[in-house]
C-alpha positions as CSV (number, residue, x, y, z in Angstrom):
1,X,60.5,47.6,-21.9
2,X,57.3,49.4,-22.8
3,X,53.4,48.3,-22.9
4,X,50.7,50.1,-25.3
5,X,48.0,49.2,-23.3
6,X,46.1,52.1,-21.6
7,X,47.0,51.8,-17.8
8,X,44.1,52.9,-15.4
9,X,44.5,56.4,-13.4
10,X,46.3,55.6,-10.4
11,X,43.4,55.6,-8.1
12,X,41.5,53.3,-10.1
13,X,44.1,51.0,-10.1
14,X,45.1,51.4,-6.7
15,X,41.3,50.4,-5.8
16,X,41.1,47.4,-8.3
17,X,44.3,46.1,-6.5
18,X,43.3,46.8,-3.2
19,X,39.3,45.0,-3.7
20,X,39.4,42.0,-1.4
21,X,41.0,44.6,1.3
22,X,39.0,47.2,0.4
23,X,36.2,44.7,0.7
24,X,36.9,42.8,4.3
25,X,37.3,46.9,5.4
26,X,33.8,48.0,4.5
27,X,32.5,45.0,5.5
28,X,33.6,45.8,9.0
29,X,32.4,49.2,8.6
30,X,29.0,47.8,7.5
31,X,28.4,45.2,9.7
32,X,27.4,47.4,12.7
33,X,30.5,49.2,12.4
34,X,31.3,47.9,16.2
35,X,33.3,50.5,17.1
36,X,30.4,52.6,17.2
37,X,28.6,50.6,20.2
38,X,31.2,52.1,22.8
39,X,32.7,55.2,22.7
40,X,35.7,53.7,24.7
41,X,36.2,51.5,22.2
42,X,36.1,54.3,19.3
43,X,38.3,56.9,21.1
44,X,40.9,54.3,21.2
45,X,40.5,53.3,17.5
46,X,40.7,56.9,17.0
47,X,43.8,57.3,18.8
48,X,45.8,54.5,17.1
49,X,45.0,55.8,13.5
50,X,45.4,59.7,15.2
51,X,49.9,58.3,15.6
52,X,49.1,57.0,11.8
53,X,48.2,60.3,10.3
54,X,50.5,62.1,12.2
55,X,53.4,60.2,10.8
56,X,53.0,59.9,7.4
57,X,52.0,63.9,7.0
58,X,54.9,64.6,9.2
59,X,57.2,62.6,7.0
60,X,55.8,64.1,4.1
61,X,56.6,67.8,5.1
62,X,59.4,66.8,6.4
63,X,60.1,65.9,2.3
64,X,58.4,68.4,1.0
65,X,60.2,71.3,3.2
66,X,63.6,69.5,3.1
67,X,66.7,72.2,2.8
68,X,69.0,69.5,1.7
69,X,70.3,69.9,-1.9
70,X,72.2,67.6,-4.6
71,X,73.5,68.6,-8.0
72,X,71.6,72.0,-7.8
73,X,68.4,70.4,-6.5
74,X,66.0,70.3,-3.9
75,X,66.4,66.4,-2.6
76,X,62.3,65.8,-2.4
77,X,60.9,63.3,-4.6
78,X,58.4,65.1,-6.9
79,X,55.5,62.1,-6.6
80,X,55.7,63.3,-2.5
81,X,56.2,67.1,-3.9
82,X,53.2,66.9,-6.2
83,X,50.8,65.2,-4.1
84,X,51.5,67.2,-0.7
85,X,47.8,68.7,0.7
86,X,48.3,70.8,3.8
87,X,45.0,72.2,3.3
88,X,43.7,68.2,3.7
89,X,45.6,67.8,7.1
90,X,44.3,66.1,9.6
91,X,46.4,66.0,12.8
92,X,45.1,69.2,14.4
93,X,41.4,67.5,13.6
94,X,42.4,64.5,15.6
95,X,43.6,66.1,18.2
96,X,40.5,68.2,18.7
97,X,38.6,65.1,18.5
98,X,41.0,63.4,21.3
99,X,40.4,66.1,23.8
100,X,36.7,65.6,23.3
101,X,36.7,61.9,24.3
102,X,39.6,61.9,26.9
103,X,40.1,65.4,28.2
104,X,42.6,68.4,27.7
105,X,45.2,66.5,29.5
106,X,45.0,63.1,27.1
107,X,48.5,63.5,25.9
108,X,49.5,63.1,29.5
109,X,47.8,59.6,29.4
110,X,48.2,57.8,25.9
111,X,50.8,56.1,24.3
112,X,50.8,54.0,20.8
113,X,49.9,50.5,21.2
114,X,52.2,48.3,20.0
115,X,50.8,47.2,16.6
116,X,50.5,51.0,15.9
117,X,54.2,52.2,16.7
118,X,55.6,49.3,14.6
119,X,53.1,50.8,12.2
120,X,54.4,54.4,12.4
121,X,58.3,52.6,12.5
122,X,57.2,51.2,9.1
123,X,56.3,54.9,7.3
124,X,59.3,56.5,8.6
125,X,61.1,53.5,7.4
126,X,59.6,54.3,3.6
127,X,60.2,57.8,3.8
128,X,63.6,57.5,3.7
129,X,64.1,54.2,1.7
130,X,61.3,54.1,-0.6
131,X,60.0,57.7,-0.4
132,X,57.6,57.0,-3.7
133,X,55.5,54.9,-1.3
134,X,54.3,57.5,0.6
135,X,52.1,58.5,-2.0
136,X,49.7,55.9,-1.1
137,X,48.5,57.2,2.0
138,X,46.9,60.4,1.0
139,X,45.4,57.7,-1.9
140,X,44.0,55.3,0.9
141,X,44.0,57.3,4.6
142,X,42.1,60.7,3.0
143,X,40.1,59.0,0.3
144,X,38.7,56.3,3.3
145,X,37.5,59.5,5.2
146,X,35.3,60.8,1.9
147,X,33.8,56.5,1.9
148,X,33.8,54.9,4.8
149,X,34.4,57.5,7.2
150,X,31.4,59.8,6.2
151,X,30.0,56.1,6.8
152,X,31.3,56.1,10.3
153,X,30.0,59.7,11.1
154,X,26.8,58.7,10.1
155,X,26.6,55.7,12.5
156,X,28.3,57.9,15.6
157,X,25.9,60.9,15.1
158,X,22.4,58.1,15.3
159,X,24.0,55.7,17.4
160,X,21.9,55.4,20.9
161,X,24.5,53.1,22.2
162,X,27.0,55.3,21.6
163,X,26.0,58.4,23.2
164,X,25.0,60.2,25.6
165,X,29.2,59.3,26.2
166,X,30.9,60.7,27.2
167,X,28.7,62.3,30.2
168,X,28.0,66.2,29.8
169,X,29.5,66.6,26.6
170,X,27.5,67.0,23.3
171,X,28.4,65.5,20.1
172,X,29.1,67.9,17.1
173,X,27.9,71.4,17.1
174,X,29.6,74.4,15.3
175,X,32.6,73.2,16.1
176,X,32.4,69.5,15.2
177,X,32.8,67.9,18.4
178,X,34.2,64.7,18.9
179,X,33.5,64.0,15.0
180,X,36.3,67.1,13.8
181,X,38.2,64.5,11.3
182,X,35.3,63.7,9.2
183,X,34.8,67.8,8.6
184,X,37.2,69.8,6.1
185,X,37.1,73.4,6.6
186,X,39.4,76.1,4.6
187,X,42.5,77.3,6.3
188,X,41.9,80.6,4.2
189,X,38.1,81.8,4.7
190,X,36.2,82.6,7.6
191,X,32.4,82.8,7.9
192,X,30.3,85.1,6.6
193,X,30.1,86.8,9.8
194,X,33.6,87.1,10.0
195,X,34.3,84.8,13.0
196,X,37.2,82.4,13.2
197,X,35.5,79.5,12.6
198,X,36.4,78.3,8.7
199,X,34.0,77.8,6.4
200,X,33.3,74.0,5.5
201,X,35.1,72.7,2.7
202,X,32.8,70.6,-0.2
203,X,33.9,67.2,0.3
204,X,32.9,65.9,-2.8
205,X,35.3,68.9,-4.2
206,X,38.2,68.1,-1.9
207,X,37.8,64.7,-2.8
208,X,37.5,65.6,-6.5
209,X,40.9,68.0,-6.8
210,X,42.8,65.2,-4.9
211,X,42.2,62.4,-7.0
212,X,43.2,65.0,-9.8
213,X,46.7,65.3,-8.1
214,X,47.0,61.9,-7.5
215,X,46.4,60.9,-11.4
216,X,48.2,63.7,-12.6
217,X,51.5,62.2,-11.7
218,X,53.2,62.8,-14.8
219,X,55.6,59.6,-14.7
220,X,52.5,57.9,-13.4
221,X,50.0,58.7,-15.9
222,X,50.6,58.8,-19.2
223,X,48.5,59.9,-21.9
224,X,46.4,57.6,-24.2
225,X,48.2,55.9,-26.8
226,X,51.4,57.1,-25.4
227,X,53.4,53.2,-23.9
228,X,53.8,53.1,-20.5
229,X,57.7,52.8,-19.0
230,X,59.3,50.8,-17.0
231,X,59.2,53.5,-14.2
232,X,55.6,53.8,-14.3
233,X,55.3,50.2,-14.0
234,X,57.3,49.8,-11.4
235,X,56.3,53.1,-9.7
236,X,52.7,52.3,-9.7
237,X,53.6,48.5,-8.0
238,X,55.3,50.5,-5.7
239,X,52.6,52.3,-4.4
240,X,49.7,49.3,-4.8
241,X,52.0,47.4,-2.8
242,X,52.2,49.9,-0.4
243,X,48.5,50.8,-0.1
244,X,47.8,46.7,0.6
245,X,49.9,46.8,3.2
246,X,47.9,50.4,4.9
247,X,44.6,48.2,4.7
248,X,46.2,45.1,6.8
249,X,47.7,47.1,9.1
250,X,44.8,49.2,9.2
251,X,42.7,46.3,10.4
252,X,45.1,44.9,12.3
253,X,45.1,48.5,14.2
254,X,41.1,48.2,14.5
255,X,41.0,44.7,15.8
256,X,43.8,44.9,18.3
257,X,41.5,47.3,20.4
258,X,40.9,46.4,23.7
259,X,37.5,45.7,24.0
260,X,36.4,44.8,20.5
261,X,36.2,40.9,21.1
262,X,34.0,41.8,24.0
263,X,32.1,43.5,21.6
264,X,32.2,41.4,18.6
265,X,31.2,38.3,20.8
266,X,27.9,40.6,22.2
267,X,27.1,41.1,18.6
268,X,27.5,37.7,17.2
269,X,25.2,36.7,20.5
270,X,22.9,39.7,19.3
271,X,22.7,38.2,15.8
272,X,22.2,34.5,17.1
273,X,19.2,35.4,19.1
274,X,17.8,37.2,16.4
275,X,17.4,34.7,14.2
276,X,16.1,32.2,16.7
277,X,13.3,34.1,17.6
278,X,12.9,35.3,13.8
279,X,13.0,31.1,13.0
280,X,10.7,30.6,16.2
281,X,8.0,33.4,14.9
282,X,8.2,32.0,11.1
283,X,7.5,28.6,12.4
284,X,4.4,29.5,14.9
285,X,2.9,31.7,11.8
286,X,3.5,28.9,9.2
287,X,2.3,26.4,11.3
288,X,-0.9,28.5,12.4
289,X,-1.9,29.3,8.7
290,X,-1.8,25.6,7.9
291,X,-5.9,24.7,9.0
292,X,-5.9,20.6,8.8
293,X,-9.1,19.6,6.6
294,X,-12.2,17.9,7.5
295,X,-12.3,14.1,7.2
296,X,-15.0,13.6,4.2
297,X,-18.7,11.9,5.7
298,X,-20.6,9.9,3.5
């Protein structure tokens, strides 16, 4: 069975069937972005989706440098084989970021959360039984740190709340403390001074060539005019399905946090107050600009 119709490119389809997610998700990001308030909080956050990462870009090296052959051929799938991005890695960046906020010893002192390791049971899961699916975590988990984590940056770098936390330690610097995930640098260049700090990548060009790979999946994306096949129907379903499920648990991991209802309910309180005394200060000026008129003598 075949369809003429003109499918979107992945991404954009993968976006349109991920909206009301994709929605709920910035809208937490938005709305004060609570995570933000408490560093203790954030570093936790941090930590869950640090396991996440990990996982899936083990899994997908562990396809992509797979020695095991069939019939004359590698056994990777070629969506996981086409769309692998070591230079886009960000384990190493997370852990950098982790020894900022707990120490060099954190590993010593952390351990997944129980919504997280059923999270990281459930890629390992699809690596092996639905390998196709991993393609939608480079198309949701890198692409949120080029949206709503440049967002996120943004609001830790102003926050007052958030820092000076922890004590003695200053955020960013030349070697992106504490905010090293948000910051892609080139495994191949050094500075012009010829240091070993790497040059900065251009996120709006790392973004750019990895939505390229993404909708360059050749049994993915087909051509105009040319009717898309069953695969590609059932390939791309595959993966929307998949990055659905990323966003739930994705929130799931971000409101699990210990602490966050603390900090939701001093927000809510925050907002409550706010507009009393916004509804109180309407009401005194409205009623102050009213003058009452002068009974008319005859």
């Amino acid at each position: 069975m075949v369809t003429t119709a003109t499918p979107l490119l992945l991404t954009d389809e993968l976006r349109q069937k991920t909206k009301g997610l994709h929605g709920k998700t910035d809208r937490l990001v938005s709305l004060g972005l609570f995570a933000v308030l408490d560093y203790q909080i954030y570093r936790q956050i941090l930590l869950g989706f640090y396991f996440v990462f990990r996982t899936f870009e083990e899994e997908y090296e562990r396809h992509v440098k797979t020695t095991e052959v069939v019939g004359g051929q590698k056994l990777v799938h070629p969506w996981v084989q086409h769309t692998y991005s070591p230079e886009l890695r960000r384990t190493e960046a997370f852990e950098a970021d982790l020894t900022y906020f707990y120490g060099d010893d954190w590993r010593d002192h952390v351990r997944p959360s129980k919504q997280v390791q059923e999270y990281m049971d459930h890629i390992r899961d699809i690596s092996k039984r639905q390998p196709e699916k991993l393609v939608a975590y480079p198309a949701t988990l890198y692409l949120g740190l080029f949206f709503g984590g440049q967002i996120t940056r943004s609001k830790i770098v102003k926050s007052t709340h958030f820092f000076p936390s922890p004590p003695q330690k200053k955020l960013g610097g030349e070697n992106d403390d504490g905010i090293a995930i948000f910051t892609f640098r080139d495994s191949t260049t050094t500075t012009e001074t010829g240091d070993n700090r790497r040059k900065k990548m251009d996120p709006n060009r790392v973004k750019s060539t990895l939505k390229e790979r993404l909708n360059s999946i050749q049994e993915l994306n087909m051509p105009e005019g040319v009717p898309e096949t069953k695969l590609a129907l059932a390939g791309r379903e595959a993966i929307a399905e998949e990055a659905r499920e990323i966003f739930v648990r994705n929130m799931d991991l971000m409101t699990s946090v210990e602490g966050v209802s603390r900090v939701w309910t001093r927000w809510i309180f925050q907002l409550i107050l706010f507009a009393a005394v916004g509804f109180a200060l309407f009401q005194v000026l409205f009623r102050s600009s009213v003058v009452p008129s002068e009974p008319l003598v005859i």
